[in-house]
C-alpha beads as a LAMMPS data file, in Angstrom:
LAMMPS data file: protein, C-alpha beads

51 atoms
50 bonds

1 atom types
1 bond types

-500.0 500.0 xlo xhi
-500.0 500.0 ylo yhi
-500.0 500.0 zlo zhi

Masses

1 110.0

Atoms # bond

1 1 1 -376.551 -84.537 147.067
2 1 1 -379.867 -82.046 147.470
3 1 1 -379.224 -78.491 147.728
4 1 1 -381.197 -77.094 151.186
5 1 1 -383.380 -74.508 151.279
6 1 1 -383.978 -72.213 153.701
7 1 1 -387.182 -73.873 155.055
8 1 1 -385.082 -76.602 155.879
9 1 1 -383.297 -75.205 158.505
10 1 1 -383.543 -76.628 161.691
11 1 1 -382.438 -73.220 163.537
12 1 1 -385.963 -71.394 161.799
13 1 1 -388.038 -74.562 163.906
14 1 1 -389.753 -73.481 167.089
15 1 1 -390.496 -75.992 169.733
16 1 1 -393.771 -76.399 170.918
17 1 1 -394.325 -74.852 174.326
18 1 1 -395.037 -76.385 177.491
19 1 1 -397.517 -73.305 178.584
20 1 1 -400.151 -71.363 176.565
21 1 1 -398.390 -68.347 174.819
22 1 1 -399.592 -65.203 173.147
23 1 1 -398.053 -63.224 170.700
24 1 1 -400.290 -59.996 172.164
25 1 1 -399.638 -59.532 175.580
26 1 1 -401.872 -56.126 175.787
27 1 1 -404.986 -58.558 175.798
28 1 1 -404.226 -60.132 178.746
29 1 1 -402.512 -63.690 180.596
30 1 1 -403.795 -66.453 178.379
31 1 1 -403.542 -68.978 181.355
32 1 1 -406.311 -66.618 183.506
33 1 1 -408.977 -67.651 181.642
34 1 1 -410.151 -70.249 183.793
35 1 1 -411.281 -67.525 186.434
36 1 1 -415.068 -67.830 187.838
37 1 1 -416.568 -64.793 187.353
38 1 1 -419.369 -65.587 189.752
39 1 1 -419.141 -64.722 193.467
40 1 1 -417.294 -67.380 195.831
41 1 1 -419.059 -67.736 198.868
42 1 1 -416.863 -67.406 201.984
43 1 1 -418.931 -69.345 204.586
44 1 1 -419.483 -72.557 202.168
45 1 1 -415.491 -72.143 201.845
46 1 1 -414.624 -71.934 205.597
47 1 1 -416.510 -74.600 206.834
48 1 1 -414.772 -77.212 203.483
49 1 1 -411.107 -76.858 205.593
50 1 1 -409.507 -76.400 202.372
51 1 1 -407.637 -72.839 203.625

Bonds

1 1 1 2
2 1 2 3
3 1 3 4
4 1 4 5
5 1 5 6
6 1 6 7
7 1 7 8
8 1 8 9
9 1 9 10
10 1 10 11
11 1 11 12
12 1 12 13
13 1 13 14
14 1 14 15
15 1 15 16
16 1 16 17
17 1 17 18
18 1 18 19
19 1 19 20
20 1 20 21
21 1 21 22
22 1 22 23
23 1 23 24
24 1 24 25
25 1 25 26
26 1 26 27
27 1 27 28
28 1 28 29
29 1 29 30
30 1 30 31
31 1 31 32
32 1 32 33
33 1 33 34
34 1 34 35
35 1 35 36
36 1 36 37
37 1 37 38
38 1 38 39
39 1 39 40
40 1 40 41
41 1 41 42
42 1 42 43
43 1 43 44
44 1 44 45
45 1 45 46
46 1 46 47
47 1 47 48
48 1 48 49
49 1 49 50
50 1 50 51
């Protein structure tokens, strides 16, 4: 029988995450970083019906 080591234990495994994650929080919501920086324009948006 093998001897396990301590990288063998399952408990020390991490799933992988469904959503982006960040181990420094200070810097901001990872998942905002699909923001347009440009201008929208309202009138183009009222007249699409999508509100």
């Amino acid at each position: 029988m093998s001897q396990e080591t301590p990288k063998d234990d399952p408990r020390q495994r991490s799933d992988k995450a469904s959503r982006k994650q960040t181990d420094k929080p200070w810097e901001g919501n990872p998942e905002k970083e699909q923001r347009h920086e440009s201008d929208i324009d309202l009138e183009k948006w009222h007249r699409t019906n999508t509100h």
